[in-house]
N, C-alpha and C positions, 0 to 999 in steps of 0.2 A: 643700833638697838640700845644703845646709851640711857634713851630718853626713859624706855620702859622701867618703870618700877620693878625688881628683884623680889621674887616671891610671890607672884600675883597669879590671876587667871590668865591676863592677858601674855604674862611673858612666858609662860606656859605652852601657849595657844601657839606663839610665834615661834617657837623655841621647837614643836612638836610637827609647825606646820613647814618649817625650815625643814629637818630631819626628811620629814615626805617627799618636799621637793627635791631633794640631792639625791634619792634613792633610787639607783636605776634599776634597779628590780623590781618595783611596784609596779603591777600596770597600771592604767589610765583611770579604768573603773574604780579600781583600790583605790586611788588615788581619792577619786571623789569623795567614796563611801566614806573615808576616813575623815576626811574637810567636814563630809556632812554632819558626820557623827559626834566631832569637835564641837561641830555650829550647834549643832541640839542638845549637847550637854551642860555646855556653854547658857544657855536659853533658862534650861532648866534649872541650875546652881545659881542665878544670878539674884542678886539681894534684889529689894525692892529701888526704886526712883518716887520717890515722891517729888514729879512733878504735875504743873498746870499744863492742861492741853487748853485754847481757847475754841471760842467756834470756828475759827478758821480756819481750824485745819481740815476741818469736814470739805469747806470749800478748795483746798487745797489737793486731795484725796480725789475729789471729782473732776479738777483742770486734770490733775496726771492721767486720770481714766480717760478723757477725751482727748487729750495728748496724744495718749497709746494708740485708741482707735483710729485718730488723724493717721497717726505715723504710719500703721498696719495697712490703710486705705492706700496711704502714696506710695509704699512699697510693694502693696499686692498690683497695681491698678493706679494710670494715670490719670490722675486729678482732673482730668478737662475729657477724658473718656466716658468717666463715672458721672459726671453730670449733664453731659449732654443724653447720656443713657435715661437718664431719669425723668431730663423734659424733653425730652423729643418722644414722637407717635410713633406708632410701630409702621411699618411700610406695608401698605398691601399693594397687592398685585395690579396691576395699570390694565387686567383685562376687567377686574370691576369695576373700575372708574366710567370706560368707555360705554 
């Protein structure tokens, strides 16, 4: 914890989020609520960043989104189930055929 700046939000943050993790009395929930409450306070006191975004992070933004859905597909549902469902015809019954 050396590297952190002395004074800061951040050494704060670690410093508070340290404290929570050692504390065997919190439960789990608390736990979170507290991280979360950290994270959004944190959000809100932050100065500004003047920086540049280019276009590509739009295109960046939209790989991760199709990413996520790939990933969710091959986790929900085998990847060669899912497309064979897609092109393949439904099966009817062999007494309409005849």
């Amino acid at each position: 914890m050396n590297f952190i700046q002395k004074n800061t939000l951040v050494h704060d943050i670690v410093i508070v989020l340290h404290i929570i993790g050692t504390n065997k009395k919190l439960h789990f929930m608390n736990k979170i609520y507290f991280i979360s409450e950290i994270l959004i306070l944190s959000t809100l006191f932050s100065s500004t960043a003047h920086a540049y975004v280019d276009g590509g992070t739009a295109l960046l933004l939209l790989q991760g989104a199709f990413a996520a859905i790939g990933a969710a597909l091959v986790f929900l549902k085998k990847p060669g189930q899912l497309i064979a469902k897609i092109f393949s015809r439904k099966k009817t019954s062999e007494k309409n055929d005849a």
